[in-house]
N, C-alpha and C positions, 0 to 999 in steps of 0.2 A: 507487962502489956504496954506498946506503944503508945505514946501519946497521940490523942486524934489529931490533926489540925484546925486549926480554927476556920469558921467562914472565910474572915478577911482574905486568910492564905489561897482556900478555893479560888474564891472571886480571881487574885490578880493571879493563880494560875490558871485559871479561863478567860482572861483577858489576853496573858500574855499566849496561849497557843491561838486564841482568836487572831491577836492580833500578827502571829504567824502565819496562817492559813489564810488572809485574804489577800495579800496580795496573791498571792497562788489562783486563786478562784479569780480574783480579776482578770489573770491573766490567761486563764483557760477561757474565762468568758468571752474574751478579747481573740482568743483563738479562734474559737467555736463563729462568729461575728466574720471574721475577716474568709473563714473558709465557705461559711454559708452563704455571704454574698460573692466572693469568689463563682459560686455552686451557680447563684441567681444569675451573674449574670452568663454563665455559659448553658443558659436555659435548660437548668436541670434540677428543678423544685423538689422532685421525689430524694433526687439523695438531701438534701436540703431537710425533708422531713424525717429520714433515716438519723440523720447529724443531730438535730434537734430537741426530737422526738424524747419527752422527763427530762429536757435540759435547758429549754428556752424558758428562763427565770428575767432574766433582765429586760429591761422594755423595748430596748432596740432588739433582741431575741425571739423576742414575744412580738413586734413588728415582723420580721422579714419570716418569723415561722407562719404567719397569719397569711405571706403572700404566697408562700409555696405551697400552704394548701388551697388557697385559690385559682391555683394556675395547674396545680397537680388530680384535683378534685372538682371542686368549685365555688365560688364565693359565699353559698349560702353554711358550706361547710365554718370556711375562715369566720362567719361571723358569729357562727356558732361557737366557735371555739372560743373568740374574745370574748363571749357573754355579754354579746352586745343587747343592749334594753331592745324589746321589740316593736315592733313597727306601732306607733300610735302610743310608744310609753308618755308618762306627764314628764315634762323640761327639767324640772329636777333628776329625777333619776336617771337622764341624759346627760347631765351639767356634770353629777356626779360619777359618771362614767367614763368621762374625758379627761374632768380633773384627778384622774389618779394616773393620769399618763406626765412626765416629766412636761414642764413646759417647751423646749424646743422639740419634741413629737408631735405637741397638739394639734398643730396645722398639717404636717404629712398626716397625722392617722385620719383625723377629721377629712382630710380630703380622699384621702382609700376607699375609708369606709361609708361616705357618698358616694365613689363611683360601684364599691359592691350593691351598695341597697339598692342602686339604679338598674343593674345588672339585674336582681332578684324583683324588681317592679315596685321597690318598697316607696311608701310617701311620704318618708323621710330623708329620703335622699340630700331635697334642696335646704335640709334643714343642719346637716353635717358640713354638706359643701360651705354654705351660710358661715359654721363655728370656722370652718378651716380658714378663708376670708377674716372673718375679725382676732384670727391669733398672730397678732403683728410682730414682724422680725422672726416670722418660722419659715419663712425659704419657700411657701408654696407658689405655683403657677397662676397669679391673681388673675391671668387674662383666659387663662384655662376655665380656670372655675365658673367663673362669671359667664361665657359658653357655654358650659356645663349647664349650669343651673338658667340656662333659656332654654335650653335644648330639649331638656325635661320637661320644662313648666309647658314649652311648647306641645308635648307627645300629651300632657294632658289637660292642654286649652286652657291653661293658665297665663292668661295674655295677660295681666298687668303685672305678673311676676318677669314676665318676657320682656318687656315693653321694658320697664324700672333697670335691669339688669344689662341688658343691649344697650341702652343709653349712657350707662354707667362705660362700659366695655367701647362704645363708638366715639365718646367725648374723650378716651383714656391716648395716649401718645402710643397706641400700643402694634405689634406689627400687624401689617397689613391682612398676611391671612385670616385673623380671629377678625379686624374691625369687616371684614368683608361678609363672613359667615352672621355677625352681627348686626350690619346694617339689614342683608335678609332677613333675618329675625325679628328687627325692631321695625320693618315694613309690613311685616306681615300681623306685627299685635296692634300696630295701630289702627289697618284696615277695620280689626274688629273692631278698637274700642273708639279709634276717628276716621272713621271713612277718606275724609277729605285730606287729613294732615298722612294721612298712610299714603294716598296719592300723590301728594306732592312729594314725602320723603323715596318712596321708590322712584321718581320720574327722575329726580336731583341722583339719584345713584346712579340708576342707567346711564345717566351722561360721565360718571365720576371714569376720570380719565387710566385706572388703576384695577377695574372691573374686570374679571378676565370671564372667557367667551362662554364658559360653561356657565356663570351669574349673568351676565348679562342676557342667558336665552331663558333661565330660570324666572328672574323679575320682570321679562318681557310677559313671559307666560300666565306669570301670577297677576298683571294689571291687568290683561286681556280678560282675562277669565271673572274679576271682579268690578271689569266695568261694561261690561259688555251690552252688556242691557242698559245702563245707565248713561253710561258715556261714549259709544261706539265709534266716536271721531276717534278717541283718548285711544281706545282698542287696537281701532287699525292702523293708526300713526304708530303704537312700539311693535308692531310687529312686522308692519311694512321696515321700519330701521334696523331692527334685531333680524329680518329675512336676507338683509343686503349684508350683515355683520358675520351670520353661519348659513351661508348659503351652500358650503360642502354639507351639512347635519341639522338638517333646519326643523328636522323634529316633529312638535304640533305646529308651530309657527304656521307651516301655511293654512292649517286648520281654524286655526283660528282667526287667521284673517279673513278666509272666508267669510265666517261669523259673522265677525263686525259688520264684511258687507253687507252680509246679509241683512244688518240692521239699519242700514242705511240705503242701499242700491239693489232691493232681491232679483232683478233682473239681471244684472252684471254679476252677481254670486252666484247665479244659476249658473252664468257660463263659466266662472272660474270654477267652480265645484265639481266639473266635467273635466276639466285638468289633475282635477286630485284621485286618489286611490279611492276607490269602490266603497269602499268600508265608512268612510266619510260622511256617505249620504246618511248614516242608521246616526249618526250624532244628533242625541237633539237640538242641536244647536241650528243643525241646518234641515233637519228634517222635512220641516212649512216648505221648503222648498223645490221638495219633488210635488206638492200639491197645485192647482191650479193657483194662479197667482191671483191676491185678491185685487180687489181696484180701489186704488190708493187717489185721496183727494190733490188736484192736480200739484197746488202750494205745499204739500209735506211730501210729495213725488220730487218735486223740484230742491228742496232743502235737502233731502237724504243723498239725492246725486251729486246736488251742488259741495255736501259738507266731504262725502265721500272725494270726489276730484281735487279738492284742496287737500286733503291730507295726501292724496297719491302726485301732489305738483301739476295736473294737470289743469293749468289755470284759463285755459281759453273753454273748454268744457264748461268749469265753475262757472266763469261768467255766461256763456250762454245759457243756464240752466237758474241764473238770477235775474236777468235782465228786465223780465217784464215783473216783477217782483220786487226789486231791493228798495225801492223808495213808497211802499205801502204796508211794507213787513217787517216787524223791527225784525226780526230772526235773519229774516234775508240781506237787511241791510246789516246785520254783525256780522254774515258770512261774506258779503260783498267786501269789506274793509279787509277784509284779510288775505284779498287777491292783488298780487300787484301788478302796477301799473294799468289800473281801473280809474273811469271819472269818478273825480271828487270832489267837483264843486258842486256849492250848494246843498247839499247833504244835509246840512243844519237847518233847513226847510222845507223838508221833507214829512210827511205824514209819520214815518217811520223812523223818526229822529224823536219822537215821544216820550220812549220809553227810555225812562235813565242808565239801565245798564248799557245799551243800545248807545245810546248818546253818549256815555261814556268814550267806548270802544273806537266811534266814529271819532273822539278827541283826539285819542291817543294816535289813530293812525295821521290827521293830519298832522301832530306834532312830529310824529317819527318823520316825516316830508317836510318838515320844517315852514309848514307854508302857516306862519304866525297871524297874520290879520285873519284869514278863515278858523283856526283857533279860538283867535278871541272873540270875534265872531258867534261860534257856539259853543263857547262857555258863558257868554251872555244871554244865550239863546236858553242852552238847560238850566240855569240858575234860575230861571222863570218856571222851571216845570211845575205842576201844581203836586203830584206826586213823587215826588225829589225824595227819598228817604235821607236819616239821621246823616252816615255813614257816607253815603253818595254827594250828600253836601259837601262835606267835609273833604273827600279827595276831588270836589273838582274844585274847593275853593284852593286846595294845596296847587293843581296845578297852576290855578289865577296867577298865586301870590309868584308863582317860580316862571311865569310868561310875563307879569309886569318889573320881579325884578331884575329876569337874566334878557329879556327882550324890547325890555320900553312899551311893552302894550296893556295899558291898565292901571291902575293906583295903587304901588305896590303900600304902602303906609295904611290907607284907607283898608286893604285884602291883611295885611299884617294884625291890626286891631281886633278884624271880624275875628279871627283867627284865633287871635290869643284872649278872647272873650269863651273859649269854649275850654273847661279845666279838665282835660282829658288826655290819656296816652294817646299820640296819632303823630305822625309824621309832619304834618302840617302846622297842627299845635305847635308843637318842636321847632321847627324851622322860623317862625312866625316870632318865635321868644330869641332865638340865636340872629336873624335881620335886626331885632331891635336893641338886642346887646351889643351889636357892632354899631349901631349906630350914635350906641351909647359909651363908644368906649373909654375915652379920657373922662367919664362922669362918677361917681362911687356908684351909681345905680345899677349900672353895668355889672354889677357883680350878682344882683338879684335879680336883673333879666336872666344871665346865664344860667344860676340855681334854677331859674324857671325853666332852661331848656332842657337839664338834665332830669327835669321831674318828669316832664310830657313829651321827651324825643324815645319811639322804642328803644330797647338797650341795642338790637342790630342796628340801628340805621347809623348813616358814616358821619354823622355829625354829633354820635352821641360823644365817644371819646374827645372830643375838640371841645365841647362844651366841658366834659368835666376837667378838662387838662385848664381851661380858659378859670374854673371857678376855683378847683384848688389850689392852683398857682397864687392865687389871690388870699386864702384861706389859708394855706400853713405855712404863708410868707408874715403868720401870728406865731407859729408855733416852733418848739423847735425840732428840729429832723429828726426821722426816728426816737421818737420817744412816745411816750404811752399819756397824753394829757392828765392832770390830775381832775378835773372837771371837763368832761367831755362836751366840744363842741356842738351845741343843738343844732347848726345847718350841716355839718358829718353825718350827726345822729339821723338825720332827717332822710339824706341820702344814700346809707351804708347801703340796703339791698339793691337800688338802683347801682350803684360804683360797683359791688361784686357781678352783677346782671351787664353790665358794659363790660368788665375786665373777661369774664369766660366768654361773649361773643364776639373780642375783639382782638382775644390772646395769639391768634400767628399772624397778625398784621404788624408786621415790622416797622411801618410808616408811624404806630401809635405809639411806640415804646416809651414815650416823653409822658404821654395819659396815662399808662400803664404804671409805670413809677411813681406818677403822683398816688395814681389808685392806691398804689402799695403801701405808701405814707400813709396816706387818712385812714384805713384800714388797721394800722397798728396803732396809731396816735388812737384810736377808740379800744385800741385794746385787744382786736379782735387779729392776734397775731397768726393764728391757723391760715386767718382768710387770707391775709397779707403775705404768708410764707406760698400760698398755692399762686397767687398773681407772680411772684418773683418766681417760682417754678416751672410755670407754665411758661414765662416772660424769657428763660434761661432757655431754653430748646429752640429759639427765633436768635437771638441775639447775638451779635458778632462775639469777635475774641475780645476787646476789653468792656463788653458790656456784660459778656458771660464773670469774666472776674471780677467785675465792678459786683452783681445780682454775689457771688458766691463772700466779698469781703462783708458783705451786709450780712449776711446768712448766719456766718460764720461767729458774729457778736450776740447772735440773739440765746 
């Protein structure tokens, strides 16, 4: 009788035909792989499934058999198939369903299988898109995604998922189509969740010089529609511009122009609403107006036509429709300033120069005229008001200080004090602390005016980076260059979020690139080398050819 063999022997002759047989099987797999997407891309999934079908083992197999049943079938199929956890499972048994895909799959599946659950309505979708995004160095489409997952949160009123995501997407360098789909986006989550800041950001787009003509009738339409009631000058002013922009495809535009009149001149919307199609009048919008017209008290008769002609340019209207008004009305007298070449003397004592916003407005237009002694004039006039709010002091003391010290009218020293007595963000603050650092500048003190200006200048305004180029020039001419301090500077530490809040509002001004570099310094000397690498990257996309190599030799040591 033959001797048995021993285990050991089994084992290495199951080893040794194993390790015969695989590369065989690798390379069928490697077959199978090259012919199946071969198959995908000549848009033909079904043989794809035929190929596959008890053979897709490997995870790139097990990928593209998942897209051919998708495309062949349909997505709820494919995810059936992957055994994907269902919609509402707990984070773990998601986490654990991912992680058994190789790591450079995790961001392509992760991103798939967000756009199928989207596909199937599932709400989980922005929660796969989300893993595909933080699987770094896996090749997915970050400016896609991040689309993506507005796009969704949008379809179900998930505005600050919108909101978060679009900003993310609108601040990124990224191409123009996606920032363009996202600034839409992120105007319209902010409407809901800030009315005011939504307004402003959609008005700053419609003028963005890169808008093409299908956005610009879209965000015309969408401010129209959400101020209509509220802001009806704001209405008719983008739609009167966006009518002159698509005047071949004007859409609802003239619809809505209408509107606005209607909220401001129902007489004159009556006649233009006679110019539009028939179907118009059933709009609520303009309905009230096939009704007998009510009778409007003479002064809000005169303001709605008057506000309307100024947004249509017709300024001789305006003024006759203010005249016997604008110096008893503050409303009348902010609409009257905004006509030009209208009198404007005396204005500053007038009945209707009372009100401070009012008073404001009447500043600003005689400043835009340059006519300085009237000016100062009534700036010394509203500084007296007895109802001056917080806030309203403060921008007309800023204007004081910027007419005594760029005009000679006033005590700019005496307005500089009041000024930097108040320890708060504001442009005036700011401005008020950078006068007095210059004035200090051969003093050591000079270096703690400046700290001062970069604590209370906003990070947008154009004196922020000047100030901080002016304070860290002075401060890490202690330290040495790039390097990580071993006891961290307490006026750096003081300053970090303000320096990173100037470097992201100030990053494609080319003019700063000297503040920018220092930012970049103090930023790493604390250690906070991320924050430092995004300033020199951001800094790198503005920057000539030996500043681009100077930003990469730095990079390149860390």
């Amino acid at each position: 009788m033959a001797a048995r063999p021993s285990c050991g022997a089994v084992q290495a002759l199951l080893c040794t035909l194993v390790g015969m047989t695989m590369p065989a099987l690798a390379e069928d797999q490697q077959g199978l792989l090259l012919a199946a997407q071969d198959a995908m891309e000549q848009e033909r999934p079904e043989q794809v499934i035929r190929l596959l079908r008890g053979s897709a083992h490997s995870p790139d197999l097990r990928k593209i058999f998942a897209q051919a049943l998708a495309q062949a079938v349909d997505p709820s199929e494919a995810l059936r198939w992957l055994q994907l956890p269902p919609d509402g499972a707990d984070l773990p048994l998601r986490d654990a369903w991912l992680g058994e895909w190789p790591e450079h799959l995790r961001g392509p599946v992760a991103a798939q299988v967000g756009d199928w659950c989207a596909m199937e309505e599932r709400n989980d979708a922005i929660w796969w898109w989300t893993m595909a995004l933080d699987q770094t160095g896996s090749g997915v489409n970050a400016n896609r995604l991040l689309l993506a997952i507005a796009e969704y949160a949008a379809q179900q009123e998930r505005w600050q998922i919108v909101s978060s995501s679009t900003e993310t997407l609108w601040q990124r360098r990224a191409p123009w189509v996606y920032r363009q789909a996202a600034g839409e986006l992120h105007g319209r989550a902010l409407l809901h969740l800030a009315p005011q800041q939504g307004r402003d950001f959609l008005l700053a787009l419609l003028v963005h010089p890169e808008l093409d003509d299908a956005a610009h009738y879209r965000v015309a339409v969408l401010l129209a529609r959400a101020f209509l009631h509220t802001e009806p000058s704001l209405a008719l002013l983008v739609t009167e511009q966006s009518l002159r922009r698509n005047q071949e495809q004007p859409g609802e535009l003239p619809l809505w122009r209408t509107a606005a009149l209607a909220q401001l001149d129902p007489q004159r919307a009556a006649q233009a609403l006679s110019q539009l199609p028939a179907e118009y009048a059933k709009h609520p919008s303009l309905r009230h107006l096939a009704a007998a017209p009510a009778v409007q008290d003479p002064l809000e008769q005169a303001l709605g036509r008057a506000e309307a002609a100024i947004v249509l340019e017709e300024w001789a209207q305006a003024q006759r429709h203010l005249e016997p008004w604008y110096r008893s009305d503050s409303m009348a007298l902010s609409l009257w300033v905004r006509i030009p070449q209208v009198p404007l003397d005396n204005l500053f004592t007038s009945v209707a120069f009372a009100h401070p916003e009012t008073a404001l407005q009447v500043i600003r237009r005689l400043w835009r005229e340059e006519l300085w002694q009237e000016v100062s004039q009534a700036l010394s006039q509203a500084l007296q008001l007895t109802d001056l709010g917080h806030d309203q002091r403060l921008r007309m003391l800023h204007l004081a200080l910027r007419l005594a010290h760029n005009h000679a009218h006033g005590d700019a020293t005496a307005l500089s004090e009041e000024l930097r007595s108040y320890r708060e963000v504001h442009p005036g603050v700011g401005e008020a602390w950078v006068l007095h650092a210059r004035q200090q500048e051969s003093d050591p003190a000079a270096l703690d005016a400046w700290l001062q200006a970069v604590r209370y200048l906003p990070a947008h305004a154009p004196w922020a980076p000047i100030a901080a180029q002016q304070s860290l020039r002075r401060i890490l001419a202690e330290h040495s260059a790039w390097s990580v301090a071993d006891i961290p500077d307490p006026r750096l530490v003081d300053l970090r979020t303000q320096l990173v809040a100037i470097a992201q509002a100030h990053a494609e001004n080319t003019e700063m690139q000297a503040s920018l570099w220092l930012i970049a310094q103090a930023l790493y000397a604390l250690g906070a080398q991320d924050q430092a690498r995004a300033v020199l990257e951001r800094m790198h996309g503005h920057a000539d050819g030996p500043g681009q190599a100077r930003i990469q030799r730095i990079l390149a040591q860390w």
